[in-house]
N, C-alpha and C positions, 0 to 999 in steps of 0.2 A: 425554436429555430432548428432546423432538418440541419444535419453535418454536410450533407450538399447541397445545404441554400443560399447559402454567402459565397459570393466569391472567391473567397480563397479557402472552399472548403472547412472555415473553422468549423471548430467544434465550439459545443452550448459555453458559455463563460459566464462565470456565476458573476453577480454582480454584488458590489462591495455592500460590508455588511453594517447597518447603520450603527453609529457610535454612541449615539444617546437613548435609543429605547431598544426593548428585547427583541427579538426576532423568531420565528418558530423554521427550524431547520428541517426537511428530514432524509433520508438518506437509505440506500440499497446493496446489501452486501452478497451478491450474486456469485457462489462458489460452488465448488462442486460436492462439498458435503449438505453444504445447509444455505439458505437467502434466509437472511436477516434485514429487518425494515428497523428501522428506529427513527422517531420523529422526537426532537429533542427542544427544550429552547433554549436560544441563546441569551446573556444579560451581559450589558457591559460590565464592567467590572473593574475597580481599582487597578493600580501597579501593586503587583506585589511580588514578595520571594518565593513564595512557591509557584514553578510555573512560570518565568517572567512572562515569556512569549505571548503567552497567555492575554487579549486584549477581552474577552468575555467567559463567562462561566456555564457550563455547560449541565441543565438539569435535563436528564432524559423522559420523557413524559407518557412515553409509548413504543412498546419494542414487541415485535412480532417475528418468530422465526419457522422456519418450515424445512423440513430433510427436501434438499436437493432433487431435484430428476431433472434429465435433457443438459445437464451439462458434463461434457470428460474434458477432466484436465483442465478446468479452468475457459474452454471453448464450449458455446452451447452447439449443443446435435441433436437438441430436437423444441423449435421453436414452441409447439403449444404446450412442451411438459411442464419449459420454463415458465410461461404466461400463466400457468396453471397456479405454480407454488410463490409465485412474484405475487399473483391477486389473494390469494392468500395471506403471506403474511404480512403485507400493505394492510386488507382487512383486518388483521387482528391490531396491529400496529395503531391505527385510527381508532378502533372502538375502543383501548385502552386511553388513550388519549382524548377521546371525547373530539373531534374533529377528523376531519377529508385532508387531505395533501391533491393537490396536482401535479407537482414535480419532483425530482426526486436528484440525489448528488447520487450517481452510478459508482462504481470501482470497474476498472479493467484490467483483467491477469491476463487476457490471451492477445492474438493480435501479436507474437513477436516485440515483446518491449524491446527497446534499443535507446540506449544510452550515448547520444556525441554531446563533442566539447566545440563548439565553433569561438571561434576568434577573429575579431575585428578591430581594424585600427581608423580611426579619420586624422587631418591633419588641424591640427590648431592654432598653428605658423606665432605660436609664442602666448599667443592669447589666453583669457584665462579660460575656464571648461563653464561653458553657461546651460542651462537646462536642453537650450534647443541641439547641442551637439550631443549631451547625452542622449538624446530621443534620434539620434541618425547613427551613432554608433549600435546602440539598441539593434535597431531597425536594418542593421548590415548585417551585423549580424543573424539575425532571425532570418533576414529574406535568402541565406546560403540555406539554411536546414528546409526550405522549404520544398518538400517534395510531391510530387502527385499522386505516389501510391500510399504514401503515408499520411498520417495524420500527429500533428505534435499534441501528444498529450500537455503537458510542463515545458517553459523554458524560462529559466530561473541563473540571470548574472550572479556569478560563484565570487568575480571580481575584476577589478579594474586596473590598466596599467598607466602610467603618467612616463613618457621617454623611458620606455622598458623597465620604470621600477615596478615593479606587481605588488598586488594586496593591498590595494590599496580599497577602502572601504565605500569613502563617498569624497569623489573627483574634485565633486561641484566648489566652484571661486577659485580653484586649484589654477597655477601656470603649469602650462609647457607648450609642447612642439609637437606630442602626438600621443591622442588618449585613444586605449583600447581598452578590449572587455573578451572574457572568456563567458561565455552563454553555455550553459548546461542544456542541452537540449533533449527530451524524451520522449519518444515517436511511438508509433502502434500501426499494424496495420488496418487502413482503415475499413475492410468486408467485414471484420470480426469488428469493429465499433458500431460498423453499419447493424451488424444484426443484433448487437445489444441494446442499441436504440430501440429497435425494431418491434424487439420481445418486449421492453418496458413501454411499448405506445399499443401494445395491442392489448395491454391492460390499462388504456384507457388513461394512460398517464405521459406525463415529458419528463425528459431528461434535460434537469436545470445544470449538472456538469460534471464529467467525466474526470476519475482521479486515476491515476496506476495505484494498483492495489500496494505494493512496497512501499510507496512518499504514502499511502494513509497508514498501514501499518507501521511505520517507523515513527509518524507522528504520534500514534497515540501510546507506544511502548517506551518512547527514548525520553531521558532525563535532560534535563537543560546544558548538564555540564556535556552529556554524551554526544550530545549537538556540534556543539562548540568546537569540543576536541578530537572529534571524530571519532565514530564507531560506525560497524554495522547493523543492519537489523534483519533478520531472518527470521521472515513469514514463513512458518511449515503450516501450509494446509492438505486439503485431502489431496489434490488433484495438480496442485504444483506449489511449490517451494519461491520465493522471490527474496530476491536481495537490496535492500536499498543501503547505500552509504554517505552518510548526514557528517559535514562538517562546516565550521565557523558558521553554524546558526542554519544552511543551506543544504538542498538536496543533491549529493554530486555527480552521484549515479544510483543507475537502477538495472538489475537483471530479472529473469525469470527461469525456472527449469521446471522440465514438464513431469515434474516426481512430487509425491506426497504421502501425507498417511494411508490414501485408497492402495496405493500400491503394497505397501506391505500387507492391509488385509487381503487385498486379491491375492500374491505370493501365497498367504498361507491357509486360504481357501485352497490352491492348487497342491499344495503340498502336502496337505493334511486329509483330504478331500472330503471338505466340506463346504457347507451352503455360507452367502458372504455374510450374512448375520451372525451366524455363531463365529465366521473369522475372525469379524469385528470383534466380541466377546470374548475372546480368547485373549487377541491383543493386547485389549484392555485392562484384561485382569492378570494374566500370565506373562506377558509379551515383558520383554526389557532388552536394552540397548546394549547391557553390558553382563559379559558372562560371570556367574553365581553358581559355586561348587553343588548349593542347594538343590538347584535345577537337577544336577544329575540324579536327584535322589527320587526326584516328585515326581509322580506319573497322575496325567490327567486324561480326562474322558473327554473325546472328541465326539461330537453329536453327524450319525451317516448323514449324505446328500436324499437319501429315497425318502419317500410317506412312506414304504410298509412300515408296520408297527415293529413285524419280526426282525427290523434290521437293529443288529446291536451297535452299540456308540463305541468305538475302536479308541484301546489306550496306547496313549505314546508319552515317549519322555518329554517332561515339559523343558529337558533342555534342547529340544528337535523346535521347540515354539523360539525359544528366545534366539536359536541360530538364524533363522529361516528371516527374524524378524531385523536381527544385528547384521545382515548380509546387506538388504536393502538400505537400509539406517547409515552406515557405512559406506555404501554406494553413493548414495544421495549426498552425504556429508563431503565424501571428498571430491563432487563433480562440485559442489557449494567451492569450497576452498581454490579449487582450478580456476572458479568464477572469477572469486576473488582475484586472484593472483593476477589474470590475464587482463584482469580491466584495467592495471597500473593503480589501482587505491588500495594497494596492501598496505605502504606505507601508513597512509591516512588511516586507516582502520584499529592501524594499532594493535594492542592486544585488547580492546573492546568488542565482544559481539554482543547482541542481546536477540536469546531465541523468541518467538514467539508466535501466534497459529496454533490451530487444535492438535496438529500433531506434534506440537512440542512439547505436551503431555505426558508423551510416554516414556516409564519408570527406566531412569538412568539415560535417557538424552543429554541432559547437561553434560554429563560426564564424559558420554561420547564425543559428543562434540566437543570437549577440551584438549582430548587426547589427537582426533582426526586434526580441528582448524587450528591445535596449539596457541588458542588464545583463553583468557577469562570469559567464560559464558554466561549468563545466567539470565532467567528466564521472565521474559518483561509480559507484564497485564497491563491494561488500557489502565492510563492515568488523570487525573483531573477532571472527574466527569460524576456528577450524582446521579441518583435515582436510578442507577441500573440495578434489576433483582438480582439477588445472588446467584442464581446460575447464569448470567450474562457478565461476571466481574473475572470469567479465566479470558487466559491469551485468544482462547476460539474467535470471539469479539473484537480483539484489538483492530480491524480492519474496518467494521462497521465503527467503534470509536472516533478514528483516526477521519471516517470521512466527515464525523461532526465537526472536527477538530481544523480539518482543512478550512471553511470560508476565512477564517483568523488569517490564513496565512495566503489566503487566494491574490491576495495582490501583490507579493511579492514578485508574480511572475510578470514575462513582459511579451508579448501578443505580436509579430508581423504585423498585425493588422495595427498595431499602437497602440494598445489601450494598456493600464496595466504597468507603474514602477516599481522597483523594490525600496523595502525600506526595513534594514536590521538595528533601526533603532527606534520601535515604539510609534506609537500614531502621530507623535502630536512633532517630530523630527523635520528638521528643514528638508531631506529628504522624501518622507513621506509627504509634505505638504507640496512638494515640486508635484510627484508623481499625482496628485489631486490637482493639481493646475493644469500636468497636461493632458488627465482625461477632459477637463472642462475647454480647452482649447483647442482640442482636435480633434 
């Protein structure tokens, strides 16, 4: 389905995932360091305590990744570079797997994420709350967020009110006089979904459904308690940094900022002047977040920008590397905390955060970041997931994880268009079985 073939503009909506036999998933992690493919299967899978959430088990069967080109900042700018490294490692992804895919679960970082909160009330004049008034509360809701330059990523009921009492879980059989709903709603603009479509059909493939890259990476970094009681989770990658904030089981907002690891290597490509290769190398092996009396002592060799042979490799203090590098780090960290702050879920957040993305890597992050967001950090890898090789088990990954991790939780959200109830209590919940009645009856 084209994002401007439906009427109302939707976008692809994956469709629910079967409960009694396996499913092969697979899925496109489109960044601006690196595109990662991973086709994975899905099994259902008992209730258990690790994981509740958790309705199947995820073995990955096939992962294929490729260095980035044609995207800055998380926006593609130059569509064949992307179609280039997308067919790519989609091929390697498949030959490892021994099978083809034709569609694929997208992630989106650009596009302007946007995070509301809409609220809607109907009247119930005493009655008790029956399935069909939840499905038009729903639906009031949804139909304010509807806009024509945008597109709703997520829109996911955080909760429910009965005569102003709020928090309320699941309404349904309940009396009163007027049931409302706070709707999390999460938008994109849609030119930048259009042309992410765009690059993934002219590799021959569809796009089965579009996630904000923050609700995958937070899905697949965050622990069940973190969920629950609220934390954030901070995606550092090359090209930009995203923030999602998860509580009572739910996504309740989502940001983005257009900073990342690339930045600080570019900084010290210009600083140091050198080519962005050895930047990166420097970074990685020198670079730290946090200043180290060491540094003053250690002098390192910077490799020149020229091919002549006669140019010599220019020495500087490796504490010129870890400033240049804690400037940005720092920047980045406290525009994150401003984020926070200004969305109103500082509260919720708490003092939980949990880092995670490739640039959360770099030696003495945590720490920065405890002293900058004055919260407990520390630093989350993709969870409950087998068969990934050990160089796909760091944070880098958590975004491609996280969009295995999504079809589990793809129904919790609820569609304008109708399709789609939530249910935070398991498959088999009087709630989730309404939400299965009223796809079938409408």
């Amino acid at each position: 389905m084209s994002l401007f073939g439906s009427a109302n503009f939707g976008l692809p909506r994956l469709k629910p995932l079967p409960s009694k036999r396996s499913h092969v998933v697979s899925v496109l992690d489109i960044g601006s360091t690196k595109v990662v493919c991973m086709i994975g299967r899905l099994t259902p899978r008992a209730e258990s305590q690790i994981l509740p959430g958790r309705t199947h088990s995820i073995e990955v069967i096939g992962i294929g990744h490729q260095k980035s080109r044609g995207v800055k900042n998380g926006v593609i700018a130059d569509l064949d570079a992307v179609e280039s490294v997308v067919r790519l490692a989609v091929d390697a992804a498949e030959r490892m797997a021994g099978l083809t895919i034709d569609s694929l679960i997208v992630n989106v970082s650009a596009g302007r994420l946007q995070s509301d909160v809409y609220t809607a009330t109907i009247d119930l004049g005493g009655q008790e709350v029956e399935a069909n008034d939840l499905k038009k509360v729903l639906a009031a809701a949804g139909h304010q967020s509807l806009r024509t330059d945008r597109a709703i990523l997520h829109s996911l009921p955080t909760g429910f009110s009965l005569d102003g009492e709020r928090g309320i879980r699941d309404p349904l059989a309940m009396f009163g006089d007027v049931l409302g709903v706070d709707m999390h709603v999460l938008t994109a603009e849609r030119p930048a979904l259009k042309n992410l479509e765009l690059c993934v059909n002219r590799a021959h493939l569809s796009v089965e459904g579009m996630v904000a890259t923050p609700y995958a990476s937070g899905l697949a970094a965050l622990v069940d308690d973190e969920v629950e009681l609220g934390c954030a989770a901070i995606d550092m990658g090359g090209g930009t940094t995203t923030i999602s904030v998860f509580a009572e089981g739910k996504l309740v907002h989502a940001d983005a900022v257009g900073l990342g690891g690339h930045h600080v290597t570019t900084d010290l490509a210009r600083g140091l002047s050198t080519r962005i290769e050895d930047a990166e190398r420097l970074k990685v092996v020198h670079g730290s977040a946090l200043p180290n009396s060491a540094d003053e002592r250690g002098i390192i060799s910077v490799p020149p920008i020229g091919e002549d042979d006669r140019d010599q490799p220019t020495h500087v203090p490796r504490a010129l590397v870890s400033r240049i590098v804690r400037a940005r780090i720092e920047e980045t960290l406290e525009l994150i905390r401003d984020r926070i702050q200004r969305s109103g879920f500082s509260p919720i957040v708490g003092k939980r955060i949990v880092l995670t993305g490739g640039a959360s890597q770099l030696t003495g992050l945590p720490e920065a970041a405890r002293r900058i967001l004055a919260r407990n950090v520390r630093i989350g890898r993709p969870l409950g997931v087998s068969g990934l090789p050990a160089a796909a088990k760091g944070p880098a990954f958590s975004t491609a994880v996280g969009l295995m991790i999504y079809p589990q939780v793809a129904d919790l959200e609820t569609h304008a268009a109708g399709s789609g109830m939530f249910s935070t209590l398991g498959g088999n919940s009087r709630f989730a079985r309404m939400g299965q009645w009223l796809k079938e009856s409408f």
